[in-house]
C-alpha positions, -999 to 999 in steps of 0.1 A, spaced: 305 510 57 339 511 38 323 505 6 301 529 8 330 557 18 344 541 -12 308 550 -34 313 584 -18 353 592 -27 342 577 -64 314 594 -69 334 627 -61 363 623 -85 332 624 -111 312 649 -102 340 675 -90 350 701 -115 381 695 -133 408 715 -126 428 736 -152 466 729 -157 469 764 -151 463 763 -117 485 736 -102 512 747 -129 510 781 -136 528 798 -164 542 829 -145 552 841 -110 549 802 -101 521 804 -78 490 778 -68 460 780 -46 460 764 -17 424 754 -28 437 740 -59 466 723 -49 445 705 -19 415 696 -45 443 680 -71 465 662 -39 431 651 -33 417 637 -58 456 617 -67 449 599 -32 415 588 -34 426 567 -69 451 556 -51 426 543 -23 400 533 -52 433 516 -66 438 497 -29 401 486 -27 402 471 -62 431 452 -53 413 437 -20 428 462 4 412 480 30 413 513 54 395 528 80 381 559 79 407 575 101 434 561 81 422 573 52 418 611 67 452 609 77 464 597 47 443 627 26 459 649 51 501 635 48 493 631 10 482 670 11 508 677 29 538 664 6 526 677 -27 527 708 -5 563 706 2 570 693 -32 554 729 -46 569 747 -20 608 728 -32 597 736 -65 599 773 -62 560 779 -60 540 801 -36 511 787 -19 484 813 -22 458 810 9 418 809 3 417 845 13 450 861 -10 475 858 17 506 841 10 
């Protein structure tokens, strides 16, 4: 089962779309989608679990939802500290 979550996590980090420098570190007013920043914070973690797996450790799938979910969580504050606004999937801020 955990291997084939792992198949799953990889084959996501190659078929997702890439995602432009300009939207997790914009240029002006200092602003990210919430979409964007989760999709990035997201894809940092699950080499970071592909990383684990390679070296012989393993998760469950709960730990690894809560880890997507601190790790999402953090870059979060870390933008927020950083002077960025988090812009919602719908424009709100």
């Amino acid at each position: 089962m955990k291997r084939i979550l792992l198949g799953i996590a990889l084959l996501g980090l190659g078929v997702a779309a890439p995602i432009n420098a300009d939207t997790i570190y914009p240029t002006r007013g200092k602003m990210v989608s919430e979409k964007a920043l989760r999709q990035f914070s997201d894809r940092q973690y699950l080499e970071i679990i592909a990383g684990s797996f390679a070296a012989g450790r393993h998760y469950t799938e709960i730990q690894i939802a809560s880890g997507l979910k601190r790790h999402f969580t953090e870059w979060r504050a870390r933008f927020i500290d950083a002077g960025y606004t988090i812009i919602g999937e719908s424009g709100e801020i």
